[in-house]
C-alpha positions in Angstrom: -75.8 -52.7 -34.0 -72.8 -49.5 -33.1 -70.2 -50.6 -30.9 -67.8 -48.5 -29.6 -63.8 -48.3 -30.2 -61.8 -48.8 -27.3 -59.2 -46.8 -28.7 -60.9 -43.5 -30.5 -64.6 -43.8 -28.7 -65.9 -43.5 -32.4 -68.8 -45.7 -33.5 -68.7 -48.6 -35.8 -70.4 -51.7 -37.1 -69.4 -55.3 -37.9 -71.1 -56.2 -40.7 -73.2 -59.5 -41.5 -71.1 -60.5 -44.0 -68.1 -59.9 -41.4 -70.2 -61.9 -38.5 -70.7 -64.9 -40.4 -66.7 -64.8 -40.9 -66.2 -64.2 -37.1 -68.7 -67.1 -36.0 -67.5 -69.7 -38.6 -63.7 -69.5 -37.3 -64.7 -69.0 -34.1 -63.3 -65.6 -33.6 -65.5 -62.7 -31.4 -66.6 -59.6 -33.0 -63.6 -57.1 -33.2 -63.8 -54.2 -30.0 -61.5 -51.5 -32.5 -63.1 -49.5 -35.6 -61.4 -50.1 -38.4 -58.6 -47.5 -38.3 -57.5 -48.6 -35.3 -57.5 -51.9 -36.1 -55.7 -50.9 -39.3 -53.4 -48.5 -37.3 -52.7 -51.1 -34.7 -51.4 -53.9 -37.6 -48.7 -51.3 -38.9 -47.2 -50.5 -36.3 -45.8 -54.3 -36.1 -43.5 -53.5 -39.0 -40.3 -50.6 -39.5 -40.1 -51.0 -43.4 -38.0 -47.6 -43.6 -35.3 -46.8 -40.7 -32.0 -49.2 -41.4 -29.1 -48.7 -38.3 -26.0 -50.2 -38.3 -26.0 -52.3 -35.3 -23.5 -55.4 -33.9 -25.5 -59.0 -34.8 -25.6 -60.3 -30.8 -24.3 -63.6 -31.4 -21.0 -62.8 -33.7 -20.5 -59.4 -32.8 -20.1 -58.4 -36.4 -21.2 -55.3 -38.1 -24.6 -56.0 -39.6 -27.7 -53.6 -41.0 -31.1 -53.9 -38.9 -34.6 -52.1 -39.0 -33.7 -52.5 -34.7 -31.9 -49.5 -33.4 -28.8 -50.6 -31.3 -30.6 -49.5 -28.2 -33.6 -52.2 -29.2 -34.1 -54.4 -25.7 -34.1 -57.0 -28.4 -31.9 -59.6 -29.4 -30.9 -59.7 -33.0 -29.1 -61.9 -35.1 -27.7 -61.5 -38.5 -30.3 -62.8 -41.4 -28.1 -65.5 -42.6 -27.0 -66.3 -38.8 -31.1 -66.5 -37.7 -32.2 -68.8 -40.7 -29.1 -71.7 -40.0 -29.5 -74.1 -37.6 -26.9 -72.5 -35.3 -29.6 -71.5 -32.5 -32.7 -73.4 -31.2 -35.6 -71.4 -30.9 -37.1 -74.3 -28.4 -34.5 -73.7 -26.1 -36.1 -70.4 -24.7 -39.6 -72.7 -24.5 -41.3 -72.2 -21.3 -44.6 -73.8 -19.6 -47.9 -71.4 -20.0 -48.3 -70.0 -17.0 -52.3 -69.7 -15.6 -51.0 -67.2 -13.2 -50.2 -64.6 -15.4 -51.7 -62.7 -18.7 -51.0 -64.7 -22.2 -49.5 -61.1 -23.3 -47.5 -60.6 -20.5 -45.6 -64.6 -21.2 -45.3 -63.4 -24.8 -43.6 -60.1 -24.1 -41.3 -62.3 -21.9 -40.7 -64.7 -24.7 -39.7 -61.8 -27.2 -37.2 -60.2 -25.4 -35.5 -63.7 -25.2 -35.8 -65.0 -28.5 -33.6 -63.6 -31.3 -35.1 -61.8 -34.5 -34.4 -61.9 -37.8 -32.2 -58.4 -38.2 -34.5 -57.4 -41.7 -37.2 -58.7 -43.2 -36.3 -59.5 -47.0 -35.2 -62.4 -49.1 -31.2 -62.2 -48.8 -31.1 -65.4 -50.1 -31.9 -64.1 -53.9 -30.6 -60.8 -53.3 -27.5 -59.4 -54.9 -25.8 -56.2 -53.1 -28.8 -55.1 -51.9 -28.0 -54.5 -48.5 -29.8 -51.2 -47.7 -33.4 -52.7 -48.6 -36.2 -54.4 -46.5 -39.5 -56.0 -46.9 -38.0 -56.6 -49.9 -36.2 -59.7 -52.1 -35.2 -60.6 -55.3 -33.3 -56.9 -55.8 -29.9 -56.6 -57.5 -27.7 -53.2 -57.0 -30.4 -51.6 -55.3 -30.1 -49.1 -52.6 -33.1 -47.8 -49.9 -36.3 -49.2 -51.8 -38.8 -51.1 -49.5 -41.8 -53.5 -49.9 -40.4 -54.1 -53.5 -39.2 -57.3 -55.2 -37.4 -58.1 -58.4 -35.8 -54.9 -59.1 -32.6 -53.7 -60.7 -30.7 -50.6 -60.0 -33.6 -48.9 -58.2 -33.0 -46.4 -55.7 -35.1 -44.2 -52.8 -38.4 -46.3 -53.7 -41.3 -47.9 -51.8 -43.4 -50.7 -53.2 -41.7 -51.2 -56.2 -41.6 -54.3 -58.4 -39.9 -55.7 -61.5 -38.5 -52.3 -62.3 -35.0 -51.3 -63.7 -32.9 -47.9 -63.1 -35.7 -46.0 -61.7 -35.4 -43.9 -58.5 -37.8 -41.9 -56.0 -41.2 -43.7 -57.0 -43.9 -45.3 -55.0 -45.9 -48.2 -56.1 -44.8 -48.8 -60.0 -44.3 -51.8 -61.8 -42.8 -53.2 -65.0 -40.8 -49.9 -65.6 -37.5 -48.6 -66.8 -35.4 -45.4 -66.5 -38.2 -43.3 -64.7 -37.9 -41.0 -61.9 -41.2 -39.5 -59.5 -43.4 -42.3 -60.6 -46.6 -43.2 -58.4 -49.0 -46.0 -59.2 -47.9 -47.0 -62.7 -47.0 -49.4 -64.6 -45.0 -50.6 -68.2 -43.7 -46.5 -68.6 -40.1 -45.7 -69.7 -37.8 -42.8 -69.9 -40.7 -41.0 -68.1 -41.2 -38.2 -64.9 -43.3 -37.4 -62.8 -46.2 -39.7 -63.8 -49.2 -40.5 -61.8 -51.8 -43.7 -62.5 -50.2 -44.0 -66.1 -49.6 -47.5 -68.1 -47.6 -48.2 -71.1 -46.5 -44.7 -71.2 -42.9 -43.0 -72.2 -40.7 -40.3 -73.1 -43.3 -38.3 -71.1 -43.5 -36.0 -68.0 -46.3 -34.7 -66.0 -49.0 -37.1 -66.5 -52.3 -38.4 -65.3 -54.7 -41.2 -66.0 -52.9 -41.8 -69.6 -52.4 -44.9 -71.1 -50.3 -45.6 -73.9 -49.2 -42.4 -74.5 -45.6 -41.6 -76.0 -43.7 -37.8 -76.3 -46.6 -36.2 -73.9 -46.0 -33.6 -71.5 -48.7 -31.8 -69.1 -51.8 -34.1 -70.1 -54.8 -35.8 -68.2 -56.8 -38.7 -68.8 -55.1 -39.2 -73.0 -55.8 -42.5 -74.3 -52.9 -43.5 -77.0 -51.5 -40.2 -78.3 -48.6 -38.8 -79.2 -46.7 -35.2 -79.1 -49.0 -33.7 -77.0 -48.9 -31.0 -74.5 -51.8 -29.5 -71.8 -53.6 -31.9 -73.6 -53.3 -30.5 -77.0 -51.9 -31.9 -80.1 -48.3 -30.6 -80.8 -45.5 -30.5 -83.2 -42.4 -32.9 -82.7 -40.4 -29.7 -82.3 -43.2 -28.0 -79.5 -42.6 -31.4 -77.7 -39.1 -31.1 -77.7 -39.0 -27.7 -76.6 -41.4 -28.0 -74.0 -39.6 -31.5 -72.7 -36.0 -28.8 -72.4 -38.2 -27.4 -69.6 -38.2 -30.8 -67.3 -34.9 -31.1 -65.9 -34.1 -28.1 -63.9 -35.0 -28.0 -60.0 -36.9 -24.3 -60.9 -38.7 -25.9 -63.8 -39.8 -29.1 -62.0 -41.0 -26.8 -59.2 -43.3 -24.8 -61.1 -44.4 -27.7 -63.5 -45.5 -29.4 -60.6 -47.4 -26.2 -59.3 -49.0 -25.4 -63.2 -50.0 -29.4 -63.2 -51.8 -29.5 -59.9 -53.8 -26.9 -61.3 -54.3 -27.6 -64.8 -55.4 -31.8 -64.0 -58.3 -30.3 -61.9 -60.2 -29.6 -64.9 -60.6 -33.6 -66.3 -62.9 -35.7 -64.4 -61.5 -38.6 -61.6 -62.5 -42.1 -61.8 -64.1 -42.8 -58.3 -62.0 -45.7 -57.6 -58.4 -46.4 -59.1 -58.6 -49.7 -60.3 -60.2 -52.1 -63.1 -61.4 -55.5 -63.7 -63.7 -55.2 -60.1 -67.0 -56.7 -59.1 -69.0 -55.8 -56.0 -66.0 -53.7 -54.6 -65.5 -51.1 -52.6 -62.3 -49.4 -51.9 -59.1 -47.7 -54.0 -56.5 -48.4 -55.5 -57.6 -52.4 -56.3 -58.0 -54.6 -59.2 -59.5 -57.8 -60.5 -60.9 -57.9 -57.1 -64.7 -60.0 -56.1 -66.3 -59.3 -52.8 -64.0 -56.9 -51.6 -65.1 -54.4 -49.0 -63.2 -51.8 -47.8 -59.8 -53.2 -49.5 -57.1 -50.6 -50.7 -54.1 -51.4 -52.8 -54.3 -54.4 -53.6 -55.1 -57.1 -56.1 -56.8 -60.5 -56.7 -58.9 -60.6 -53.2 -62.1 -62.7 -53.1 -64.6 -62.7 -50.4 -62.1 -60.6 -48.3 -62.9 -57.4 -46.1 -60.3 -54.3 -44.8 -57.7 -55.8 -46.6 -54.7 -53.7 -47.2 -52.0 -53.3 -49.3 -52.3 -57.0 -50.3 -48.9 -58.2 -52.0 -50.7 -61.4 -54.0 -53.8 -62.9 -53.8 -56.2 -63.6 -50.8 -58.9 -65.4 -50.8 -61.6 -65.6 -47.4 -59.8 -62.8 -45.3 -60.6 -59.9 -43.1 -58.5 -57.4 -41.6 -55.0 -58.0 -42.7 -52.1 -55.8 -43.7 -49.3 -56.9 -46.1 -50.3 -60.4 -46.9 -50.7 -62.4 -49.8 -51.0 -65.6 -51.1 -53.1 -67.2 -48.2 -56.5 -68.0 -47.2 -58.4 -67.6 -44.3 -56.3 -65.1 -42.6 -57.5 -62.9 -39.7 -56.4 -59.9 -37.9 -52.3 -60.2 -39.2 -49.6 -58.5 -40.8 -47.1 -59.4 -43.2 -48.0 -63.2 -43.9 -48.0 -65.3 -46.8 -46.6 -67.7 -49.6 -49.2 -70.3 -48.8 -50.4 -68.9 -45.3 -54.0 -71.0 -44.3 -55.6 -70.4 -41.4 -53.4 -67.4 -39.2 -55.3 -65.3 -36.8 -52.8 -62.7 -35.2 -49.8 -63.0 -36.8 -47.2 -61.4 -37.8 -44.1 -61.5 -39.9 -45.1 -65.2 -40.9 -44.0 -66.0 -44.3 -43.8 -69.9 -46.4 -46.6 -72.5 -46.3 -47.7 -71.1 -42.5 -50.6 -72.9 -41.3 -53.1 -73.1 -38.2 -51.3 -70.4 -36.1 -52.0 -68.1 -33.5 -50.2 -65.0 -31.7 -47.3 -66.2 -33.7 -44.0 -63.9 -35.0 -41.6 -65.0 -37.4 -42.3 -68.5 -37.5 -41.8 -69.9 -41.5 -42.9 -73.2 -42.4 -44.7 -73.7 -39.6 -47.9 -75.4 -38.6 -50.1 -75.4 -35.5 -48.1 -73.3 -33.4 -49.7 -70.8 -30.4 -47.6 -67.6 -28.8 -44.5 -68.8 -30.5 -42.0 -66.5 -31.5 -39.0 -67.0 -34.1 -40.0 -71.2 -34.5 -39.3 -73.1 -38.5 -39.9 -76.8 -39.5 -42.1 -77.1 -36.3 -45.5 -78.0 -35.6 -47.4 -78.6 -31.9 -45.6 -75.7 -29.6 -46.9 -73.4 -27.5 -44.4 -69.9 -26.4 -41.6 -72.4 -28.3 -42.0 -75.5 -26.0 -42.8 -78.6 -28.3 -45.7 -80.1 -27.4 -47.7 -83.8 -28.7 -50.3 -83.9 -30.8 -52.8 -84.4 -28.1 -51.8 -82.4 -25.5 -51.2 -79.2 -28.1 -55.4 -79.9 -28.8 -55.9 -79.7 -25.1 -53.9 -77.2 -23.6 -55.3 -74.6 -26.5 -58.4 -74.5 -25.7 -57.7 -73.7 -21.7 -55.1 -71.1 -22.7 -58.2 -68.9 -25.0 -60.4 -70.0 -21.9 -58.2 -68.3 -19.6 -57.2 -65.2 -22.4 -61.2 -64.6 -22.0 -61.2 -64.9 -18.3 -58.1 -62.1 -18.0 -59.4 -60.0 -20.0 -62.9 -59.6 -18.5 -61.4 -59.3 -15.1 -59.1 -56.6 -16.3 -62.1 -55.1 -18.5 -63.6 -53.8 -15.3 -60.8 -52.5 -13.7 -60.6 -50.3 -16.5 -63.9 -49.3 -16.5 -63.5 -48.4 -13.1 -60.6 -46.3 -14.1 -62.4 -44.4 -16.9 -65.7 -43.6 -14.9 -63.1 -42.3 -12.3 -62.1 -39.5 -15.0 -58.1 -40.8 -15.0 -58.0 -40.6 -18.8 -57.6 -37.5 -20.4 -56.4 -37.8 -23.7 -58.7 -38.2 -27.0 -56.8 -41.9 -27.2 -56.7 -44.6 -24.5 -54.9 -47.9 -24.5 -57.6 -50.6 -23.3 -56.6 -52.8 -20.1 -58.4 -55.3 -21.0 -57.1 -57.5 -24.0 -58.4 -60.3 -24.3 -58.5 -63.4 -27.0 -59.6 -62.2 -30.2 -57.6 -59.2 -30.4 -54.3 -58.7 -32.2 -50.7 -58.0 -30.4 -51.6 -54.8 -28.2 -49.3 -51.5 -28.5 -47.0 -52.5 -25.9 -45.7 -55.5 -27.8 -44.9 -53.8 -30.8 -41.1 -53.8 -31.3 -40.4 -50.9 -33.0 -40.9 -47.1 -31.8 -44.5 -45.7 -33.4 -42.5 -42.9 -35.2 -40.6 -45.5 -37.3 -43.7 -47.4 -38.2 -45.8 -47.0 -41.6 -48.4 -46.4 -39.1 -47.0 -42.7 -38.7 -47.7 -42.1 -42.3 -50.9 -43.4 -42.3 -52.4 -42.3 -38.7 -49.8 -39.4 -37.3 -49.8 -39.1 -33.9 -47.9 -36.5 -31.4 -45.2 -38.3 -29.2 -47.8 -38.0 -26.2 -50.8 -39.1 -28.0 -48.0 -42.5 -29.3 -46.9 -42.8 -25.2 -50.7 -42.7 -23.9 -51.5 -45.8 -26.4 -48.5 -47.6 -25.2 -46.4 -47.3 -27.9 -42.8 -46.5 -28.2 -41.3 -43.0 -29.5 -38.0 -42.3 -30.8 -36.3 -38.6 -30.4 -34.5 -37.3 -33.7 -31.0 -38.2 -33.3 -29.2 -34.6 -33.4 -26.1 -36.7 -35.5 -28.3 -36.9 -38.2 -29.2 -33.2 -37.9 -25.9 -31.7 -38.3 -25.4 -28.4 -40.1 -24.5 -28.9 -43.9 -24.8 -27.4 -47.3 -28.2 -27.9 -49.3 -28.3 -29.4 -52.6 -28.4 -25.6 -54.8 -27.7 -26.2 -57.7 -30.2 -26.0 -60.0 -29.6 -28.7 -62.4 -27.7 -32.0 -62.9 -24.7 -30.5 -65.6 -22.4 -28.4 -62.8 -22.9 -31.5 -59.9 -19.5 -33.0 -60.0 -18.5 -36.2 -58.6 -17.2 -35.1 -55.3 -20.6 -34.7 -54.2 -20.6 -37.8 -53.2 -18.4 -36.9 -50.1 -20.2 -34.6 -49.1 -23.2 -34.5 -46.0 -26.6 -32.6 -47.5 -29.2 -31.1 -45.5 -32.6 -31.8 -46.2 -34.6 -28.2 -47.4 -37.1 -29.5 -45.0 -36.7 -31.4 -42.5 -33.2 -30.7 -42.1 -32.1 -34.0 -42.0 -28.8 -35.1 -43.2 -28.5 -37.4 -46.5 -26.0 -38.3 -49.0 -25.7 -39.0 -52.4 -24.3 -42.4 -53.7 -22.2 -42.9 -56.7 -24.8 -45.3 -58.1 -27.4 -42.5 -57.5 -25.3 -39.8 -58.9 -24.9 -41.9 -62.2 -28.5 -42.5 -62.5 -29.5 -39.3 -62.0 -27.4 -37.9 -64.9 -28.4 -40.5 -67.4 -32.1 -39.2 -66.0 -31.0 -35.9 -66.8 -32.6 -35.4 -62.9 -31.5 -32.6 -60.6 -29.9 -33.6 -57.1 -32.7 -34.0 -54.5 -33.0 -31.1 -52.5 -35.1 -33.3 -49.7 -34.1 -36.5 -47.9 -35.5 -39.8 -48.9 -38.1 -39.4 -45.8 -39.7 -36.2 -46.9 -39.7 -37.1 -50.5 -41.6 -40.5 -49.7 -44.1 -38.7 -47.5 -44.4 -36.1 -50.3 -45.4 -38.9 -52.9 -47.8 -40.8 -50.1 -49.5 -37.3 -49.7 -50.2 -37.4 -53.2 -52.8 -40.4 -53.2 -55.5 -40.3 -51.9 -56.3 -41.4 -48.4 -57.4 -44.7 -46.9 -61.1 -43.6 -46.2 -64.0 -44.0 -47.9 -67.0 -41.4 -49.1 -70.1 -40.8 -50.3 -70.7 -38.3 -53.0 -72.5 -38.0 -56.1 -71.4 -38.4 -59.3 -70.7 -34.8 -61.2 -72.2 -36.3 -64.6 -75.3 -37.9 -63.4 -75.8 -37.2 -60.0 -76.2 -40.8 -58.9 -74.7 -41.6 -55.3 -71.0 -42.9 -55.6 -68.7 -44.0 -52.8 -64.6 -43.2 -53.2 -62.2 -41.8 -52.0 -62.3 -38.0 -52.8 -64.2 -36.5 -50.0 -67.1 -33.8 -50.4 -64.6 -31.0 -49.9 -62.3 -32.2 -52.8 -62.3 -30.0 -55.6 -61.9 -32.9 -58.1 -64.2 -33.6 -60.5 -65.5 -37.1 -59.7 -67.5 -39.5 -62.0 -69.1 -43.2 -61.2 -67.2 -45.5 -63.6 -69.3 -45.8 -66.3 -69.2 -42.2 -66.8 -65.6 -41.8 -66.6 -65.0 -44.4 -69.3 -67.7 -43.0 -71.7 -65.6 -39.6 -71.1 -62.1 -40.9 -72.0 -62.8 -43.4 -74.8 
C-alpha cells in the first residue's frame, strides 16, 4: 500500500520484507520516503567544517566540527572521555507533561559533547581530521582510518602519501583517485584496482604504464586503449602534470570513456542485491557503498559489516540496528541513535553514549546501563518506566498530528518541504535537534537545499563567513617546477567559490614528489567535484544495451552511458 512522505508529499512503500523487520522489533512503519529518511540521518553529523574554538571546561584552544557560536557545550576529546565530568549529574526525571523531544533538546544543550568525532587515542599529529582514527601526519581527510601522510581526502583507508581522493583504499603516492583500490604512483583514476604508474583510467584492473583507457584487464603501455611503445607512454605520461594538460585530459577522457560499456552496479561478489557501489553483499536492498551486509535494507555507506539492519547511515559492525547514524564496533539492538560507537547495546534516542547498554534519551553516558535522559535508574523500574514513556511518545504525537493537519488544510504551508508537528515514537531525532547547521552537513551534498527550503524543515543555516572570503591571489601557475616554498605564507582564493585556502608545507612536498600542480580550488569544491563524479544515490530501471533485458542501476534513462546487466559486461571485458 503508498503512503505518503511527510516531508516531500511523494509516494512510497514499505516493503514485506521491511514489515516483517518493523513488526518483529516492534517498531511502526516509517512515515518519510526513503530520501528523507536518508537526508534526515546526515544531517546528524559535520564530517568536513573544523573551527578553532575554546574547550568550555579548560578554556584552552582546541579544534571542533562546533562553530564557537554552537549553543553547545564542548569539551576537549581527551577532556570528554576521562572521568573529570559526570554525565548523570545533568539527569533529570521524564517529564509526562511535556514532548520526549522537547526533554531531549533540554538535555543536549546541558550535556557536554565530544569536540570531534575520531579515535585521538591512536592518532599521531592528526589534528585536522574527523570521523576518522588511526591516521599519522595527516591533514583534512575525513571518514578515513589507518592512513599515512594523506591529505584533502574523504573516506579514505590504509593509504600512504596520497592527496585529493575520495573513497580509495590500500594505495600509495596517488593524487584524484575515486573508488579504488591497491593503485600506486597513479592520477586521476576512477573504479581501478591493482593499477600504477597510470593516469586517466576507468574500470581497469591490474594495469601498469596506461594512460587514457577504459575497462583494460592486465595490460601494459597503453594509451586510448591501444597498445603503445614504452617511449609513446612516456611521452604521452610528460602531458599529465601541468594544470592546462590535466584540464583538457579530463575534458578528452569524459568523452572518450563514453564509448566502453558501464557495469550496472559497481561492485562484485553480490547476491540478491540491489544498489551501487557494494560488495560481497546477500539480501541487500537499496544499500550504497558499502560492504559485507546481510539481510539489511537502505543501508548506506556502511564502514564494516551489518547483519539484520534497515535504514542506517555510517554504521558497521552491529546487528539489528534501526533508523541510526554513525554506530558500531559491536552495536546490537539501537533504534535512533546516533554517534554511538563500542559494544553499544539495547538503546534508544541515544547520542554519544560508548559502551553502553539499555539506555533511553541519554546523551553523552559510558560504562552505564538502566538510565533514562542520564538519570540512573534499577533494573526494574528502567523495564517499567519504558514502556509508559513510548506510550506517551505515541499519545503526543497523535495529539500534535491533528493540529497539523489542521494547519495544512488551512493552506499555511507554502513551501514544496514541510517539517511534520507531529513526531512521534518510531521516528528518528527530528530537524530541530540536529546540532550542526544543514549547510555543514553531508546531507548538503547529497540532498541540496536553498537556506529557506533548510529554515522551513527546521534546520539550521550558516551564512559564509566574509573572513574566509577575502580578496587574494589564485594559484596561476601552471605547473609544480616555478611554486617556491614561500607559498606556503601566502592566502589563495579558490577559482570558484572564492574561498580562501592555503597550502601546507607537508602538502607542498607531496605535491612535488607527485609532480602535481597547486590546486587552483579549495578543498570544498574539489570534494564536491569528485562526489559529482559518481553516480547518484538513486536507483533505475533500464534495459540492458546488449540484450535488452530489464536492469535496475544507477545510470538513469537520460544517461548517455552505455549500460550492460553483469553478465554482459564481464563477457565484454574478459
Amino acid at each position: 500500500m503508498s503512503k505518503n512522505c511527510k516531508h516531500c508529499g511523494s509516494n512510497f512503500t514499505v516493503r514485506e520484507e521491511d514489515k516483517v523487520f518493523l513488526e518483529n522489533n516492534k517498531i511502526p512503519e516509517p512515515t518519510l520516503c526513503i530520501d528523507c529518511r536518508e537526508r534526515r540521518r546526515l544531517a546528524q553529523g559535520n564530517q568536513l567544517y573544523l573551527y578553532k574554538r575554546k574547550c568550555d571546561l579548560t578554556g584552552k584552544e582546541i579544534i571542533s566540527n562546533y562553530h564557537p557560536d554552537s549553543p553547545y557545550k564542548v569539551y576537549n576529546q581527551n577532556i570528554w572521555y576521562s572521568d573529570k565530568w559526570d554525565p548523570l549529574e545533568f539527569g533529570r526525571e521524564y517529564d509526562f507533561s511535556k514532548s520526549f523531544f522537547e526533554q531531549f533538546k533540554e538535555l543536549g544543550l546541558a550535556v557536554p559533547r565530544p569536540s570531534l568525532h575520531r579515535g585521538f587515542q591512536y592518532d599521531e599529529n592528526s589534528d585536522y581530521t574527523n570521523y576518522a582514527g588511526k591516521n599519522k601526519d595527516c591533514y583534512m581527510i575525513f571518514d578515513s582510518d589507518e592512513n599515512r601522510e594523506c591529505y584533502y581526502s574523504y573516506s579514505i583507508n590504509s593509504s600512504e602519501s596520497c592527496m585529493d581522493c575520495y573513497r580509495v583504499r590500500g594505495s600509495e603516492l596517488c593524487y584524484e583517485l575515486i573508488d579504488s583500490e591497491k593503485c600506486y604512483n597513479s592520477a586521476f583514476l576512477q573504479d581501478c584496482i591493482n593499477c600504477s604508474d597510470s593516469y586517466f583510467l576507468q574500470n581497469c584492473i591490474g594495469c601498469k604504464n596506461c594512460i587514457m583507457c577504459s575497462n583494460l584487464r592486465n595490460k601494459q603501455y597503453c594509451v586510448n586503449n591501444v597498445q603503445v611503445s614504452k617511449e609513446e607512454y612516456e611521452k604521452q605520461r610528460a602531458k599529465c602534470f601541468s594544470l592546462k594538460d590535466i584540464t583538457d585530459g579530463n575534458k578528452y577522457f569524459n568523452s572518450f570513456k563514453l564509448k566502453f560499456p558501464k557495469k550496472s552496479i559497481h561492485g562484485t561478489q553480490n547476491e540478491n542485491v540491489i544498489g551501487d557501489y557494494i560488495s560481497g553483499c546477500k539480501n541487500a536492498y537499496h544499500c550504497f557503498d558499502s560492504a559485507a551486509l546481510w539481510d539489511c535494507s537502505y543501508v548506506f555507506q556502511a564502514f564494516n559489516p551489518l547483519k539484520n539492519c534497515m535504514d542506517i547511515q555510517e554504521c558497521g559492525d552491529g546487528e539489528l540496528l534501526y533508523e541510526s547514524a554513525f554506530c558500531g564496533y559491536g552495536a546490537y539492538n539501537l533504534k535512533f541513535c546516533s554517534h554511538c560507537l563500542g559494544t553499544c547495546s539495547d538503546m534508544e534516542y541515544c547520542y554519544h553514549c560508548p559502551h553502553s547498554s539499555n539506555l533511553f534519551g541519554c546523551i553523552g553516558v559510558q560504562h552505564k546501563k538502566y538510565c533514562i535522559l542520564n538519570k540512573q535508574y534499577s533494573e526494574q523500574e528502567y523495564k517499567e518506566l519504558i514502556p509508559k514513556i513510548i506510550e506517551h511518545m505515541k499519545q503526543d504525537g497523535r495529539a500534535h498530528g491533528a493540529s497539523a493537519q489542521v494547519e495544512q488544510e488551512s493552506g499555511s504551508a507554502s513551501c514544496s518541504y514541510t517539517e511534520p508537528k507531529n513526531w512521534t515514537y518510531g521516528e528518528f531525532f527530528p530537524a530541530e535537534l540536529s546540532p550542526f547547521p544543514y549547510n555543514e552537513t553531508i546531507a548538503q551534498i547529497h540532498y541540496p537545499l536553498e537556506k529557506d527550503e533548510a529554515i522551513k524543515l527546521g534546520y539550521q543555516w550558516r551564512e559564509k563567513n566574509k573572513e574566509e572570503f577575502k580578496d587574494a591571489t589564485y594559484a596561476s601557475l601552471n605547473t609544480i617546477q616555478g611554486v617556491k616554498d614561500n607559498v606556503t605564507e601566502e592566502l589563495l582564493k579558490c577559482a570558484v567559490s572564492g574561498r580562501n585556502y592555503k597550502i601546507t608545507k607537508a602538502e607542498l612536498a607531496l605535491l612535488r614528489k607527485l609532480n602535481m600542480p597547486l590546486p587552483a580550488e579549495c578543498f570544498f569544491e574539489r570534494n564536491n567535484r569528485r562526489n559529482a563524479m559518481r553516480n547518484k544515490r538513486k536507483l533505475y530501471e533500464r534495459k540492458c544495451v546488449k540484450t535488452g533485458e530489464n536492469i535496475t542501476t544507477t545510470y538513469e534513462s537520460e544517461n548517455p552511458a552505455i549500460v550492460y546487466c553483469e553478465d554482459c559486461y564481464l563477457s565484454e571485458t574478459y
